[in-house]
Each structure stands twice: as C-alpha cells, then as structure tokens.
Backbone as CSV, one residue per row, in Angstrom:
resi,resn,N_x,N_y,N_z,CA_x,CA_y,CA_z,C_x,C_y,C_z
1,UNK,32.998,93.544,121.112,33.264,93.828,119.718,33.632,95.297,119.486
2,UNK,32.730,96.040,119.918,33.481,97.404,120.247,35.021,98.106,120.410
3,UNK,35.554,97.849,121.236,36.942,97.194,121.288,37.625,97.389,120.105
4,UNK,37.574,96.272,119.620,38.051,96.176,118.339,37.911,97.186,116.736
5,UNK,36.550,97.348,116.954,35.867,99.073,116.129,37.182,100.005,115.931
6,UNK,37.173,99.933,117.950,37.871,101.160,117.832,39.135,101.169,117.406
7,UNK,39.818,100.012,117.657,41.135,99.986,117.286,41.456,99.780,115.837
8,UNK,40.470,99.506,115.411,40.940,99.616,113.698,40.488,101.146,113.042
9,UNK,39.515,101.659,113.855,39.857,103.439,113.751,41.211,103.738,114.290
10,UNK,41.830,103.610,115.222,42.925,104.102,115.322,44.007,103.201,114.774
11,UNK,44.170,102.572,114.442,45.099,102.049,113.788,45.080,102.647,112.392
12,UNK,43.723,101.974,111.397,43.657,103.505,110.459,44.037,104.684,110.040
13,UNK,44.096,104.962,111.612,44.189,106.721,111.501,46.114,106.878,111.842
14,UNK,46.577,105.983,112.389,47.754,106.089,112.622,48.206,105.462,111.264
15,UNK,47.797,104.265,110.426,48.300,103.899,109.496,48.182,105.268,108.170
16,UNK,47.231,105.888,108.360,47.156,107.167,107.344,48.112,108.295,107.715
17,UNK,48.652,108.138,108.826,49.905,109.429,109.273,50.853,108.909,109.030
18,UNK,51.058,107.399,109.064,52.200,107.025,108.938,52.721,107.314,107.178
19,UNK,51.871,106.897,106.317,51.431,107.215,105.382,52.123,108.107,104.577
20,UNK,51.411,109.471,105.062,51.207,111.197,104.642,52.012,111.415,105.643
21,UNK,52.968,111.581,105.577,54.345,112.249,106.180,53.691,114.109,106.555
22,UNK,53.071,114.238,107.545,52.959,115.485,108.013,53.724,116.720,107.434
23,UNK,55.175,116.065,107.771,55.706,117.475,107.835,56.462,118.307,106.297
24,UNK,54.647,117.493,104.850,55.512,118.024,103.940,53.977,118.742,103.760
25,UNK,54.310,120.147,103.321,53.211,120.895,103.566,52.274,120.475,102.341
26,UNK,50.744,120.866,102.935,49.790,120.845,101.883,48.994,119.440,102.085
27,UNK,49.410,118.862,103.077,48.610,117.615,103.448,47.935,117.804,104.437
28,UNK,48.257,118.392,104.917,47.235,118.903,106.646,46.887,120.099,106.685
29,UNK,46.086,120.851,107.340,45.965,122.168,107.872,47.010,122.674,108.840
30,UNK,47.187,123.870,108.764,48.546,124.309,109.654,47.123,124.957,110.831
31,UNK,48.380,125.008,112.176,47.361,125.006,113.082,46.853,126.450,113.107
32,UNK,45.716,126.526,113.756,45.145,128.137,113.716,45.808,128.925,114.607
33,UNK,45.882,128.351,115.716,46.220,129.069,116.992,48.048,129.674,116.148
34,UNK,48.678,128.692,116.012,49.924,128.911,115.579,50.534,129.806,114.619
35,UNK,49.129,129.305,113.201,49.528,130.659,112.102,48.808,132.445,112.763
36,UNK,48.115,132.304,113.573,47.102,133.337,113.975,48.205,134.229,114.900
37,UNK,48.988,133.744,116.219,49.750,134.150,116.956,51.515,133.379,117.391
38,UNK,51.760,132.425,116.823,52.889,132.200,116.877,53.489,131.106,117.962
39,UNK,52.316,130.754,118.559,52.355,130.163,119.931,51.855,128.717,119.440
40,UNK,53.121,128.015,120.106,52.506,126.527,119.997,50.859,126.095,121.043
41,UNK,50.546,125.237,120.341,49.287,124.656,121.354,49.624,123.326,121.762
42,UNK,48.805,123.093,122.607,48.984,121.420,122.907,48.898,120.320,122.289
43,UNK,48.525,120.719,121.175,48.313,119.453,119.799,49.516,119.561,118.669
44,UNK,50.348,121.038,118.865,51.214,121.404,117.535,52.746,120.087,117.754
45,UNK,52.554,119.847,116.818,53.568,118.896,116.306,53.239,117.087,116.732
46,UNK,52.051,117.091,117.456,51.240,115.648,117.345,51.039,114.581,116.443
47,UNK,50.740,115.200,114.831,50.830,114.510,113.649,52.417,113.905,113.680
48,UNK,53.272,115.629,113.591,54.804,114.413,113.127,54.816,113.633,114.366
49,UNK,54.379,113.744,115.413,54.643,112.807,116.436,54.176,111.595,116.321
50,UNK,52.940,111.742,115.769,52.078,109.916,115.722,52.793,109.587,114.313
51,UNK,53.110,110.053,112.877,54.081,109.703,112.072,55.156,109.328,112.766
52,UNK,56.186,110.009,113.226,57.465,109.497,113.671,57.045,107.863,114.840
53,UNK,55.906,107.818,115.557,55.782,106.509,115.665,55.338,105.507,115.683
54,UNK,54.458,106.149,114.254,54.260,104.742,113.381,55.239,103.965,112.718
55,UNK,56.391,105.104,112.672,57.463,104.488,112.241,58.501,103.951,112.590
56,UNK,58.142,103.785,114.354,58.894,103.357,115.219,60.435,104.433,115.749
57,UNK,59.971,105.510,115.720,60.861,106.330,116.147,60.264,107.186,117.480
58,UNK,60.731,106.621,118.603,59.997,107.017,119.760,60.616,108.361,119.952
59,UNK,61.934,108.674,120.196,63.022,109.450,120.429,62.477,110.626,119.842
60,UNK,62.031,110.585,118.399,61.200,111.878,117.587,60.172,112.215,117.576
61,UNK,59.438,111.052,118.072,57.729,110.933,118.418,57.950,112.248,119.770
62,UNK,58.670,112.241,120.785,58.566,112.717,121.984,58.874,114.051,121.485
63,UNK,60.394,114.402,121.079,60.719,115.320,120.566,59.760,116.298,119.746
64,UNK,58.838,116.065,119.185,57.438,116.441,118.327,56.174,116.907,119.159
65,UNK,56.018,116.092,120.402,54.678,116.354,121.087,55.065,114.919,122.029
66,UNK,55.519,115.240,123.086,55.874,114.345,124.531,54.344,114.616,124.887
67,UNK,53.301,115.039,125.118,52.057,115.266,125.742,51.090,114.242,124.813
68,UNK,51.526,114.532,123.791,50.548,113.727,122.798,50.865,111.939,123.103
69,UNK,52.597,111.765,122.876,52.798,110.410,122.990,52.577,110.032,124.107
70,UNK,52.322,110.281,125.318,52.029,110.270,126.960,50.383,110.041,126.641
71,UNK,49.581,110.585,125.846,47.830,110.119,125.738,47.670,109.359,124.468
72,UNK,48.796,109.139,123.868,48.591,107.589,123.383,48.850,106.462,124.095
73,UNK,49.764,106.602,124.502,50.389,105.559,125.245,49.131,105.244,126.842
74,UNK,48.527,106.407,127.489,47.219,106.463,128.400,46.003,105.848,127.631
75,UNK,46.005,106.234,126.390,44.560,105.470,126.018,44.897,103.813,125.443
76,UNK,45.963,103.121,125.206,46.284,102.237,125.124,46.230,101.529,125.916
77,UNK,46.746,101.901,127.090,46.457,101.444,128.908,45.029,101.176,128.570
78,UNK,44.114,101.984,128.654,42.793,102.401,128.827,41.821,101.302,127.769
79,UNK,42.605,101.083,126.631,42.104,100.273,125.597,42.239,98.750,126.152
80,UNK,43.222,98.028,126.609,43.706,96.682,127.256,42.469,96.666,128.429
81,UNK,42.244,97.597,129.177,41.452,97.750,130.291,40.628,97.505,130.318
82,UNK,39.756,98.218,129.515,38.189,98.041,128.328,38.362,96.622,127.626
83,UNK,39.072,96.101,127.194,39.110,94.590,126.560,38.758,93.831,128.432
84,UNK,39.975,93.774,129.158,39.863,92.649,129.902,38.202,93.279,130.714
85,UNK,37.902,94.083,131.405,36.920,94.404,131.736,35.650,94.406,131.181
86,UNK,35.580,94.964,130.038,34.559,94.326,129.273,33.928,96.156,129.001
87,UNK,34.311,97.013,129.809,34.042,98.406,130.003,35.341,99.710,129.772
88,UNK,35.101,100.531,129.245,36.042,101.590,128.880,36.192,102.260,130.383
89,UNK,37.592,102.151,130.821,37.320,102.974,132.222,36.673,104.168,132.554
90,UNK,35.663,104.118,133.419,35.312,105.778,133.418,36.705,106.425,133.771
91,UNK,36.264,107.594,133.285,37.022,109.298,133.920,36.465,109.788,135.161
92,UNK,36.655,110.327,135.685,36.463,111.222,137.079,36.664,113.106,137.013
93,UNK,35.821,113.290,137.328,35.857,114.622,137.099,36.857,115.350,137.804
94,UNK,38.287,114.809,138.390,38.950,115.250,138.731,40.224,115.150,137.331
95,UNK,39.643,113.687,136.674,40.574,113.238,135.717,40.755,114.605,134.575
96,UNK,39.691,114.770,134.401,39.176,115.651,133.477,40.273,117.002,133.491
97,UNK,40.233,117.467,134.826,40.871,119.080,135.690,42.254,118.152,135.496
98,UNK,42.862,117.110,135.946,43.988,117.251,135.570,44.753,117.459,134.698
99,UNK,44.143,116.230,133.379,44.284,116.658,132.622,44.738,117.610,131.352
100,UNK,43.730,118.376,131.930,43.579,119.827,131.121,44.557,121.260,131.924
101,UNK,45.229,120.688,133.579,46.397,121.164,134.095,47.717,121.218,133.407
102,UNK,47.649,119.822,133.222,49.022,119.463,132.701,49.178,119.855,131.245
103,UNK,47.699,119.983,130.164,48.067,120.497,128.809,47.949,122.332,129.032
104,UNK,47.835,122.874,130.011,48.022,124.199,130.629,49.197,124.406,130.556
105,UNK,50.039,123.708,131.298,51.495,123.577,131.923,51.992,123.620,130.641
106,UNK,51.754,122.820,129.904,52.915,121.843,129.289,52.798,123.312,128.175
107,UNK,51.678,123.737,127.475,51.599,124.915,126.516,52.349,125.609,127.081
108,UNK,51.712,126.917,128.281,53.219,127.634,128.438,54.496,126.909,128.394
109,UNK,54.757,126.246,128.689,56.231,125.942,129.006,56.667,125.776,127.553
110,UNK,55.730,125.279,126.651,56.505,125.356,125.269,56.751,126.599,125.021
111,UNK,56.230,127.585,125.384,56.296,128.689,124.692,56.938,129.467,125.069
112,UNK,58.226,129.201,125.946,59.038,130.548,127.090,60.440,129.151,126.266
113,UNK,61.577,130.399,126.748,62.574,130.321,125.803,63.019,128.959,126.402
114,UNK,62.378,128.551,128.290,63.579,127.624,128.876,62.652,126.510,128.082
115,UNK,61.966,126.457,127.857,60.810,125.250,127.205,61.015,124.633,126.015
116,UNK,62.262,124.834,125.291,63.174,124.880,123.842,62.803,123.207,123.670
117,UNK,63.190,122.515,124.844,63.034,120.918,124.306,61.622,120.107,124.069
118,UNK,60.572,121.176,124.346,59.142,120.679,124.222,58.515,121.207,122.415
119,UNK,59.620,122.032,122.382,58.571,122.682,120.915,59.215,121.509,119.875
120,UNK,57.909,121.625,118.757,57.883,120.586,117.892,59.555,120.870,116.843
C-alpha cells in the first residue's frame, strides 16, 4: 500500500507544477545559491523541467534540468521495482558517491561557457 502513498505524493506534486507554471515569477522561491552568486546548482531549472513534463514536453523538460529528468525517470525505475518486489531498492554506499559525482560534474559543467546546453 505504501507504493501507492507515494505515488499520489508525487503525482500531486507533479500535478501542482504542472499547474503553477514555474517560470512566472512569484510562485516559487528563486534559488539561493543562484540569486547569492550567479551560479547554477543542480536543482536550478528542475521545476520548469518537471512542468515542461507534466506537460509532455520531454525535449524542454531536458533542456531545463537533464539531471533532474534522468532522477525522475531513476526513481520511477525504482518505484515499478518496489511494487513488483514488495521492497524499495536499497542504495549502496557507493550509489550514494556516485551520485553526488555526477551532480558535481554536471554543476560545473553548467557553469563554464562550453556547458551552454545544460543551463536552464
């Protein structure tokens, strides 16, 4: 039953972005890291991303936050998994370090000039 909990939290939560169109100001918080120093983070442009595909626009979803739609699309895997199994897959503490490699990577690279196709 669990399972299911969760997916109507996230569905919810995607049906409320789909909703509230992010990218008209005064509905969200602007990010800290971003207004503070100028530098995207690994979450900046995630909202228009889960908006753009709730609305079935993958092409803009990516364009917005490719990292974000890559751990929706992983916890969805992860969600089917947990249904047929009956258990949420564990993580591995290597899962964890990768992870948090690749949202390393992926930040700088938004933020250097050749990285133009990652920023939101």
């Amino acid at each position: 039953m669990a399972p299911f909990g969760v997916l109507a939290g996230v569905l919810a939560a995607f049906g409320y972005v789909g909703a509230v169109d992010p990218g008209e100001p005064g509905h969200y918080p602007v990010c800290p890291l971003l207004r503070l120093t100028g530098l995207y983070c690994p979450g900046c442009g995630g909202l228009r991303g889960a908006h753009a595909l709730a609305h079935g626009d993958l092409a803009a979803a990516l364009r917005d936050n490719a990292l974000a739609v890559g751990c929706y699309a992983l916890f969805a895997v992860c969600w089917v998994v947990w249904c047929v199994r009956g258990r949420f897959p564990a993580a591995r503490t290597w899962h964890a370090g990768a992870l948090g490699a690749v949202a390393l990577v992926f930040t700088i690279v938004r933020n250097f000039p050749f990285g133009g196709l990652l920023t939101p």
